[in-house]
C-alpha angles and dihedrals in degrees: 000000000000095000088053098053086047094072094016101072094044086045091056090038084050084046093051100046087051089058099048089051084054083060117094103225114196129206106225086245082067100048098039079055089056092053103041080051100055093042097062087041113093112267106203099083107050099179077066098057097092093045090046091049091043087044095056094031099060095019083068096063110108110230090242100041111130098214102034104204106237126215114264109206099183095045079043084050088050097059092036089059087037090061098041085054092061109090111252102256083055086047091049091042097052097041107107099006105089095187086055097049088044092056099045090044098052113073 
């Protein structure tokens, strides 16, 4: 019983450090981009949030920019579920006022 806790628990702690590598793991500049980002996208279409975003993010990138930002789906994903967990009146408020949507969206 004793040889099989020896390498189990450094097996699960190696386990545990993989997932949390899987993880994406996101700095609050980035975040506070996305945001600034979507809420300046339309929101009428959602199916278009995540080419709108891709669209402002890299299109953004200058041709002779030496580190080119790339476009980041799963932190786009984050703010896109951020804002359809807000209840509609917040979602109506906030259409069209970016400083409304940032700071809903910011928490």
């Amino acid at each position: 019983m004793k040889a099989k806790l020896k390498w189990m628990i450094p097996l699960l702690a190696v386990l545990a450090l993989a997932a949390w590598q899987l993880i994406p793991h996101f700095s609050s500049e980035d975040k506070a981009y996305y945001v600034a980002v979507f809420c300046g996208i339309d929101h009428h279409d959602e199916q278009q949030f995540i080419p709108q975003m891709q669209q402002i993010i890299e299109g953004s990138n200058s041709d002779y920019a030496l580190q080119k930002i790339t476009f980041k789906p799963a932190l786009a994903r984050q703010v896109i579920h951020d804002w359809q967990q807000l209840p509609p009146d917040a979602q109506q408020q906030a259409t069209g006022n970016p400083l409304a949507c940032q700071q809903r969206l910011t928490h």
